[in-house]
Structure formats: structure tokens, C-alpha cells
C-alpha positions as CSV (number, residue, x, y, z in Angstrom):
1,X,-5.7,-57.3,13.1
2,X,-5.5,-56.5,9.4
3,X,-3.1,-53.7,8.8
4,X,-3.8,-50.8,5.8
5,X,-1.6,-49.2,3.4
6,X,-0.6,-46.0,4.9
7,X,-2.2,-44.0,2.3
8,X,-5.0,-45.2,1.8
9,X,-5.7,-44.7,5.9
10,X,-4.7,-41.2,5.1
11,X,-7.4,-41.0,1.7
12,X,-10.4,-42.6,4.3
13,X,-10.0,-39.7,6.9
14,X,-9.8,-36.9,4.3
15,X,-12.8,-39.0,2.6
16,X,-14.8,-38.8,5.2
17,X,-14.0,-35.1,6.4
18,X,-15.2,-34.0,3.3
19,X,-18.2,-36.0,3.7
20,X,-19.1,-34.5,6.9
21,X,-19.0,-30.9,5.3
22,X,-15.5,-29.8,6.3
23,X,-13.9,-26.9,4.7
24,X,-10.9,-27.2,2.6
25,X,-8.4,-25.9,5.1
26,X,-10.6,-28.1,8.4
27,X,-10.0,-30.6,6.4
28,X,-6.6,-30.6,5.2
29,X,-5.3,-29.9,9.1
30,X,-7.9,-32.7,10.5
31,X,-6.4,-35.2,8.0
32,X,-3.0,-34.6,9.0
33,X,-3.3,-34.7,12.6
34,X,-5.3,-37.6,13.0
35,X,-2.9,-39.6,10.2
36,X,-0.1,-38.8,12.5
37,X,-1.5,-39.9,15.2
38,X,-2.1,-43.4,14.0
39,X,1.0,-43.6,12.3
40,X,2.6,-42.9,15.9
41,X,0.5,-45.9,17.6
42,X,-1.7,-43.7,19.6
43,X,-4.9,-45.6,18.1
44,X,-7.4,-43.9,20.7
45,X,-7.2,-40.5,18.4
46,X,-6.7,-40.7,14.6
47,X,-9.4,-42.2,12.1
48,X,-11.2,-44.1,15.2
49,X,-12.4,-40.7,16.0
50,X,-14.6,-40.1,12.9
51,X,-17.7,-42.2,14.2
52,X,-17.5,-39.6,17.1
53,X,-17.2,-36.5,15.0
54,X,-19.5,-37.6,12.6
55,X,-22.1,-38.0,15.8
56,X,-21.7,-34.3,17.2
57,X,-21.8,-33.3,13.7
58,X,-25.1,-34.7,13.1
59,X,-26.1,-33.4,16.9
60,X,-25.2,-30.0,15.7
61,X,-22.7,-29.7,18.6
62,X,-19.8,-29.3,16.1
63,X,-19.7,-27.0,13.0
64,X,-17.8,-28.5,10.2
65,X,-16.7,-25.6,8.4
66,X,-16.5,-23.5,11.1
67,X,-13.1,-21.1,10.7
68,X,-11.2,-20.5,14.1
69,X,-10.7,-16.7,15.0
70,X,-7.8,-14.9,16.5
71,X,-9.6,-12.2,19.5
72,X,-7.1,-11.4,21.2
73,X,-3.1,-11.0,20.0
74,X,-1.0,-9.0,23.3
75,X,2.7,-9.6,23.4
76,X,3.5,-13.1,24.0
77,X,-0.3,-14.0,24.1
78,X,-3.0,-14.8,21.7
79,X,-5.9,-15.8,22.3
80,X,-8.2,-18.4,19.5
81,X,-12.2,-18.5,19.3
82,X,-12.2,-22.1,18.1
83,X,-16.3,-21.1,17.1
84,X,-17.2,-24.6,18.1
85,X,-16.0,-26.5,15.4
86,X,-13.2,-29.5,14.7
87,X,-10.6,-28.8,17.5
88,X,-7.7,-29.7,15.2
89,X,-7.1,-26.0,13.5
90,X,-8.1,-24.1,16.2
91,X,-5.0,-26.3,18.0
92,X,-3.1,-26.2,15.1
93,X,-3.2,-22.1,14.4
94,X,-3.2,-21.4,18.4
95,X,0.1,-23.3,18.6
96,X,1.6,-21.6,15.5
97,X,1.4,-18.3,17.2
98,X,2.8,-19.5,19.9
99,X,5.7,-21.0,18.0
100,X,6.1,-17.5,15.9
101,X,6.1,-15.3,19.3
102,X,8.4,-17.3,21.1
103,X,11.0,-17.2,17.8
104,X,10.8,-13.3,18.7
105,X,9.9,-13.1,22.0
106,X,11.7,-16.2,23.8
107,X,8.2,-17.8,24.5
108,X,4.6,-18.0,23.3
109,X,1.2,-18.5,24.9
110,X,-1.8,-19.7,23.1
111,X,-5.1,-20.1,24.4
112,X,-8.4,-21.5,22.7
113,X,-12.2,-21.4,23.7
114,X,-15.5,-22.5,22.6
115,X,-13.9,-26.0,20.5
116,X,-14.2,-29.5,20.6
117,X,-11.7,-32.9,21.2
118,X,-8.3,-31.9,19.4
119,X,-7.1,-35.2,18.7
120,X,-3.7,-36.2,20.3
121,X,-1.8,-33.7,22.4
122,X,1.5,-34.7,21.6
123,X,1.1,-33.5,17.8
124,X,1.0,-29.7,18.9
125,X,3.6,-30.0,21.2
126,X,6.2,-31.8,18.2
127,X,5.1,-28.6,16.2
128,X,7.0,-26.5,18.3
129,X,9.9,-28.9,18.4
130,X,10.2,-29.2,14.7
131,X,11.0,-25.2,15.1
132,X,13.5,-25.9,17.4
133,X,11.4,-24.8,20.4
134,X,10.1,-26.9,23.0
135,X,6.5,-27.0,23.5
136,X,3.7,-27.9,26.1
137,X,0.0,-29.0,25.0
138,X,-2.6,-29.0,27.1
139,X,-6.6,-29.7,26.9
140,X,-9.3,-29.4,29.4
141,X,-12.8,-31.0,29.5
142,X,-16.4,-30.6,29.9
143,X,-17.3,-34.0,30.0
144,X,-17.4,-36.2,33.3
145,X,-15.1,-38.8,32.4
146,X,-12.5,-39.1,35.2
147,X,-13.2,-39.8,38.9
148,X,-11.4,-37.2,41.3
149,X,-9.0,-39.0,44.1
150,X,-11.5,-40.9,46.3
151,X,-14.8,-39.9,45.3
152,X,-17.8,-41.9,44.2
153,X,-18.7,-40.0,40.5
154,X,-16.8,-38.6,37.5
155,X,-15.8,-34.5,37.2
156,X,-12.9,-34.6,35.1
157,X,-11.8,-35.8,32.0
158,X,-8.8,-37.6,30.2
159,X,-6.9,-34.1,30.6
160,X,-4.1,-34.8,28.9
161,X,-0.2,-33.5,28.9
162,X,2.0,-33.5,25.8
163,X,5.1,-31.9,25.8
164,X,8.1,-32.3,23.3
165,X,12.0,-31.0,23.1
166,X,14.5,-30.9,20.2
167,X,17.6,-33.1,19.8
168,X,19.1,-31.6,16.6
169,X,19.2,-34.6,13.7
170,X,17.4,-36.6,15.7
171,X,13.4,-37.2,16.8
172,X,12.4,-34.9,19.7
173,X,11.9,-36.2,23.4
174,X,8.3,-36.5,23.6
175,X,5.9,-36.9,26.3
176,X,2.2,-37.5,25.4
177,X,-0.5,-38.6,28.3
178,X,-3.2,-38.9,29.9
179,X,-3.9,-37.7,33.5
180,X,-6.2,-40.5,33.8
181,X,-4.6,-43.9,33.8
182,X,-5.8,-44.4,30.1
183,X,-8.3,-41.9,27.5
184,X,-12.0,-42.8,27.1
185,X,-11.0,-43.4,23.4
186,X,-8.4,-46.4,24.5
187,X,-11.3,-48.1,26.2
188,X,-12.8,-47.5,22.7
189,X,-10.0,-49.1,21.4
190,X,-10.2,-52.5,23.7
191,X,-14.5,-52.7,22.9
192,X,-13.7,-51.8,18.9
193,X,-11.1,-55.5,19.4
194,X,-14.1,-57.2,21.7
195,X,-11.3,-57.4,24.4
196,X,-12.0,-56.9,28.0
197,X,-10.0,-54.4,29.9
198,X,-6.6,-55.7,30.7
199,X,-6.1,-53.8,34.3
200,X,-8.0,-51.5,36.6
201,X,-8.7,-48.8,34.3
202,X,-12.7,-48.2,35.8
203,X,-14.9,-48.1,38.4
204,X,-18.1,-47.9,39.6
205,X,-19.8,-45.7,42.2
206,X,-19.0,-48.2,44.7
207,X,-15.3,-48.1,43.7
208,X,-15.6,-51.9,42.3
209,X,-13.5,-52.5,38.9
210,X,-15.0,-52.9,35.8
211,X,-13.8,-54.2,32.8
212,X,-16.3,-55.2,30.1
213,X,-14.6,-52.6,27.4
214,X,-17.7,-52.0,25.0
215,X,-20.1,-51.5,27.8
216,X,-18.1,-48.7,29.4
217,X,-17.6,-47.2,26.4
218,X,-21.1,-46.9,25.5
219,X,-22.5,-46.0,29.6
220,X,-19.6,-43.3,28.9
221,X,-19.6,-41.8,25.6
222,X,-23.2,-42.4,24.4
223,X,-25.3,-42.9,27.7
224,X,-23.3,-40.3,29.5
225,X,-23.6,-42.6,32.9
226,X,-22.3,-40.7,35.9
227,X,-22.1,-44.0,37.6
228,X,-18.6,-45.0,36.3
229,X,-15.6,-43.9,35.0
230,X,-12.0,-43.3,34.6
231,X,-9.4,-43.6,37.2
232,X,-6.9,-41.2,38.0
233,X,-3.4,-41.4,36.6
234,X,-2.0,-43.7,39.9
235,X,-5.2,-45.9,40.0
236,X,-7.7,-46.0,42.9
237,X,-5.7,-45.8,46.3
238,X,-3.4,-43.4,47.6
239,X,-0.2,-45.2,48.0
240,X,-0.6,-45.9,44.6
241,X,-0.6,-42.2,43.6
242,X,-4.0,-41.6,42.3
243,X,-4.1,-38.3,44.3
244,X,-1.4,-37.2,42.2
245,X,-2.9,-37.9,38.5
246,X,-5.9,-36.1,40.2
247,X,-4.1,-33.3,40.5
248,X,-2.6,-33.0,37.6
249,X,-5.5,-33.2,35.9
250,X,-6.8,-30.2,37.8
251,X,-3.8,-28.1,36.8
252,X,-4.6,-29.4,33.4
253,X,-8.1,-27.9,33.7
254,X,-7.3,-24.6,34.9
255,X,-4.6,-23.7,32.4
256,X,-6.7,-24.6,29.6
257,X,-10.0,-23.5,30.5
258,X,-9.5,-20.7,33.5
259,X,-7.6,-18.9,31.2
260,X,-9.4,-19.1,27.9
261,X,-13.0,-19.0,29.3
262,X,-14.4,-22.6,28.6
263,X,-16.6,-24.4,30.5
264,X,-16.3,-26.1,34.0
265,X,-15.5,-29.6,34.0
266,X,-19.0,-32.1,34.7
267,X,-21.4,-31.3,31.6
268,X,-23.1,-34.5,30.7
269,X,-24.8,-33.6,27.6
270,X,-25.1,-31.4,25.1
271,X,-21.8,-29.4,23.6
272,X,-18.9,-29.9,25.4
273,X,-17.0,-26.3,25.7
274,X,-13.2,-27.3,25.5
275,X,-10.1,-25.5,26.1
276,X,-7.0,-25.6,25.4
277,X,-2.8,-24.1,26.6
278,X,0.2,-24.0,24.2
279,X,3.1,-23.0,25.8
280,X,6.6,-22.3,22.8
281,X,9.7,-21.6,24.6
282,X,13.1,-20.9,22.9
283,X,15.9,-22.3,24.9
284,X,18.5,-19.8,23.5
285,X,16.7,-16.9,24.9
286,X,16.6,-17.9,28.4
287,X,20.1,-19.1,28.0
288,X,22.5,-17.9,25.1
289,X,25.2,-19.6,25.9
290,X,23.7,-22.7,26.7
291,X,22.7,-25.8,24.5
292,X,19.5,-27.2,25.5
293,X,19.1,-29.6,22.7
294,X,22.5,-31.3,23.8
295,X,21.6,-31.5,27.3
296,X,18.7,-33.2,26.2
297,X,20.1,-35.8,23.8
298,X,22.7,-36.8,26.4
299,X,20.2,-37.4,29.1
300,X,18.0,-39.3,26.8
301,X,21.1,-41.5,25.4
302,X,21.5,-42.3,29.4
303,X,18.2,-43.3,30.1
304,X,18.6,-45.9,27.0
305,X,22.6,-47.2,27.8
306,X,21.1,-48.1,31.5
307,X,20.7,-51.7,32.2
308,X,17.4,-53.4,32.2
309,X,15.9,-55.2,34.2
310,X,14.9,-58.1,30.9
311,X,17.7,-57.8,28.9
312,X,15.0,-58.3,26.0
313,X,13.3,-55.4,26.9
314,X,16.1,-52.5,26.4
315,X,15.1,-49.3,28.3
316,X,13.6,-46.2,26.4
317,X,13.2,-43.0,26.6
318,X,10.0,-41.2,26.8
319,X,8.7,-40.9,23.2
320,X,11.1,-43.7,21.3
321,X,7.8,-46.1,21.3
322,X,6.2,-44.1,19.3
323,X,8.6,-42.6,16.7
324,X,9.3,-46.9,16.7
325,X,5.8,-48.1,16.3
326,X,5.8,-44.7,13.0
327,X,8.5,-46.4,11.4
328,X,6.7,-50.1,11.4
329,X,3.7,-48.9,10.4
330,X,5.0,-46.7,7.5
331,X,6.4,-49.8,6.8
332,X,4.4,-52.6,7.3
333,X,0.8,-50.5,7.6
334,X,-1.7,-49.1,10.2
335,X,-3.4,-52.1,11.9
336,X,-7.1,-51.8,12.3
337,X,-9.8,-53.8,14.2
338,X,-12.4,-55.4,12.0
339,X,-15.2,-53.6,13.6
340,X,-13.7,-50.2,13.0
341,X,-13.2,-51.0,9.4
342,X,-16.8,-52.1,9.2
343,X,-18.3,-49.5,11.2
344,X,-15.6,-46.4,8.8
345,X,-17.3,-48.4,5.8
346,X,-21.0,-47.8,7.3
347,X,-19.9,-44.2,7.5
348,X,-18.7,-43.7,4.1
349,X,-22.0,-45.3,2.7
350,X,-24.3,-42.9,5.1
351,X,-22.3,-39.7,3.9
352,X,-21.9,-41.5,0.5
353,X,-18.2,-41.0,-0.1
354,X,-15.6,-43.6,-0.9
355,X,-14.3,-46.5,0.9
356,X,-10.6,-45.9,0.8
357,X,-9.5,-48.4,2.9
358,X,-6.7,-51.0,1.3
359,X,-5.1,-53.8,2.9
360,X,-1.3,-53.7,3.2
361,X,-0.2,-56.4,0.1
């Protein structure tokens, strides 16, 4: 694949935000969020995301400018109206509270309703990091993506987890998931390349694998089959755990949407009424004396002095692929699959904005 200055990656997303009628500040936070994210590798989330938005936009399920609103601020606990537009600054201002109440409170809670995909969940939970805190991100779903432990249809969806913790001087420990063994938007990812599925990511009603990457995505996302889908964090089988990523992904659900009052998991069509759970938590609070962020960078430096099993292929810690693959590609550019350039340059002609896109020279 090609790879793209790093800027001009950034100029094409805030390009085509504006095109699709997004305020100033939606705009500004949307940019940044998905930028990150493809600067940290996670490809599934950042500007291969704008045919998507750009497609509920035109369905009139998301509303561009739309402003999220704080309805309810109690103690450690707010609660954000994300008025059904880009998920992004409804994440974005729901985990700011919660960073500001848990620097004078200990810890934070913020809940969203009524919003849409918010990109990657690990961004949200580095916010809190960056403040010293450690923080948890969690979104819940509408959509039937993901196929509970042994049965035949989809309920769930990619559910994911990202949580982060500060080492002082240093990246954070980062954790950033899916409670299905991959997202929808990596299967994306594979069709976007013309790849097949490299492992037993889906499966049919009948439990059979399937692989071919564009077809899924499309019976998925655009269809909406309820005939296939995702497998549960573990795979298929119970020895192989998949009861467990199923119920994860059911915690998942019921943090983010029990408590903010979005919709059951399932809905096939129409909008899909997300939620979402930030949890901020000062370490100093619940222990004074104690120094978290040391504890953290010793157990992390353990985890990468062990031996492996390929010398080659040095253990890491959770997280140090990504801040690795941010580094190379502020380097060396964001690499992008020739249909996803094509299809961002069909976009920027339909809502007749620039073409920012330039190769890394």
C-alpha cells in the first residue's frame, strides 16, 4: 500500500467533515480523533470511517452539526445527550467531565445517550491518562453484529474496551479491544485490500466460517444480514473461550447503555441508539501514599525483559504496538489501500471539497 503524508491524511478528514455539514467545534474533535487513530495503526476507525458517516448522514440517521448537551451533572456523575449526532464530542466532552470530577472528587463517571459510532475507544481512555488519571472507555451497540456464545444469529456488537494508565515520562499502558475477535470495520479493512479473511473471524447461521472479506462487509453493514456475523472474543467453541468474549461484551452493553438509556442491542435498520461509560480515577486518592504510576511502569518493564519464545519477536506490553506503529507512520506516512483512496476521492467530488490526499515523497 501507498503510504500519505501525515498531514495531508489529517487535511482529507477535516475536508470532508466540513463537507458533510459539520460544525466548527464537530469538526475540529472528529478530525482529531480519527487522525489519531490512524496514526496509532488502528485502520478499522480513522478516515476509513468517512464513507460510513457520510452514508448515515445522507440517511438522516446522524445530524452533522448537532451540539452534545450536558442533562444531568450530580457529584461524580454527568450524564451527555449526544442529540444523535457524530459520536466523537459527545465522547470527547463526556470523558472531560469525568477527567475534571475525578481531579476533585478521586473518580468520574460519564455517561452518553442518543449518539452514534465514536471512533476508537482507546482515544478517550489516553485522555484521562494524559491527566494523570487512568481511565476506562466503553461503547455499547444497537446493531446485530456479534453472535452471542453458541447461538445461530447476531445480538451484539464489536462492544469494545479501552482502558489506559500513566507511567510518568513515558506512553501510558494502553488496552484498546474489541469483545468480538475483531470490529466490523477490520473486516472493512481486509475487503477495502481485496484480501480474504486471514482466520475464523465469521460465521454463518449454520456456524460454518466465512471468509470472503468484501461480501461480509457488505451482508453486514449495508444489507444488514442477520445470517452472519462476528465471533465472540475466544472464537466459536467453548474451550476456546468464546463464552467469555460473550460476556464481556454483555457487561460492555449494560454499562454503556443500561445506565445512560440507549437502545437494546439487535436493531437492524434505521438509527442506531449508542451509548457509551467513562470511568476517570485518580490513583492518589484512593491511595496517598502509594505510587500507581511506578507500579505500573515496573510491571510493564517485566512483561518486556521476559524471554520470548522467537528471539526476533521481543515481548510487549499491552499498548507498545501501537505508540510503535505512531512513531513509523509519523515518520514514514499512513499507509492506505487503493480502493479507500479512490472511494475518499469519490467522496470529496460528491460533497465537492478538496482532495487532500499526498503521497509520502
Amino acid at each position: 500500500m501507498q503510504r500519505y503524508a501525515p498531514e495531508s491524511v489529517r487535511a482529507q478528514i477535516d475536508s470532508i467533515m466540513g463537507g458533510l455539514g459539520a460544525d466548527e467545534h464537530t469538526r475540529a474533535v472528529c478530525t482529531e480523533v480519527m487522525y489519531d487513530t490512524d496514526l496509532m495503526g488502528v485502520d478499522s476507525h480513522g478516515i476509513s470511517m468517512l464513507a460510513y458517516y457520510a452514508h448515515e448522514v445522507r440517511a438522516g440517521r446522524m445530524v452533522p452539526d448537532a451540539r452534545p448537551e450536558v442533562v444531568r451533572d450530580f457529584g461524580a456523575v454527568a450524564l451527555v445527550d449526544g442529540r444523535r449526532g457524530f459520536g466523537h464530542p459527545a465522547a470527547h466532552l463526556a470523558m472531560s467531565l469525568a477527567i475534571e470530577k475525578a481531579k476533585r472528587l478521586g473518580v468520574g463517571l460519564g455517561s452518553v445517550r442518543e449518539t452514534n459510532h465514536y471512533g476508537a475507544a482507546g482515544y478517550y481512555a489516553r485522555m484521562a491518562a494524559a491527566e494523570g488519571l487512568m481511565g476506562l472507555s466503553l461503547c455499547s451497540t444497537a446493531n446485530a453484529l456479534q453472535i452471542p456464545h453458541a447461538a445461530r444469529r447476531p445480538l451484539m456488537g464489536t462492544n469494545p474496551i479501552g482502558f489506559a494508565a500513566p507511567v510518568p515520562g513515558e506512553d501510558p499502558l494502553l488496552v484498546d479491544m474489541a469483545t468480538s475477535v475483531v470490529p466490523l470495520n477490520k473486516v472493512k479493512v481486509y475487503g477495502l485490500k481485496g484480501e480474504d479473511l486471514p482466520a475464523d473471524w465469521v460465521a454463518d447461521e449454520s456456524g460454518s466460517v466465512l471468509t470472503d472479506a468484501g461480501e461480509i462487509y457488505r451482508k453486514l453493514e449495508i444489507d444488514k444480514d442477520g445470517a452472519l456475523g462476528l465471533l465472540p472474543l475466544g472464537g466459536a467453541t467453548f474451550f476456546e473461550g468464546g463464552h467469555k468474549g460473550s460476556a464481556l461484551a454483555t457487561m460492555v452493553q449494560v454499562l454503556s447503555a443500561a445506565l445512560s438509556g440507549a437502545a437494546q442491542p439487535g436493531n437492524v435498520d434505521g438509527y442506531q441508539s449508542i451509548g457509551y461509560f467513562f470511568l476517570a480515577i485518580d490513583p492518589q486518592v484512593v491511595d496517598p501514599d502509594g505510587d500507581a504510576g511506578a507500579y505500573v511502569r515496573e510491571l510493564r518493564d517485566t512483561i518486556r525483559a521476559m524471554a520470548p519464545v522467537d528471539p526476533q519477536v521481543p515481548v510487549q506490553a499491552t499498548g507498545d504496538r501501537d505508540f510503535a506503529t505512531r512513531a513509523l507512520r509519523l515518520a514514514e506516512g499512513v499507509p492506505l489501500a487503493p480502493a479507500l483512496v479512490e472511494q475518499l476521492r469519490e467522496i470529496s467530488a460528491d460533497l465537492g471539497v478538496g482532495f487532500e490526499l499526498r503521497e509520502q515523497g
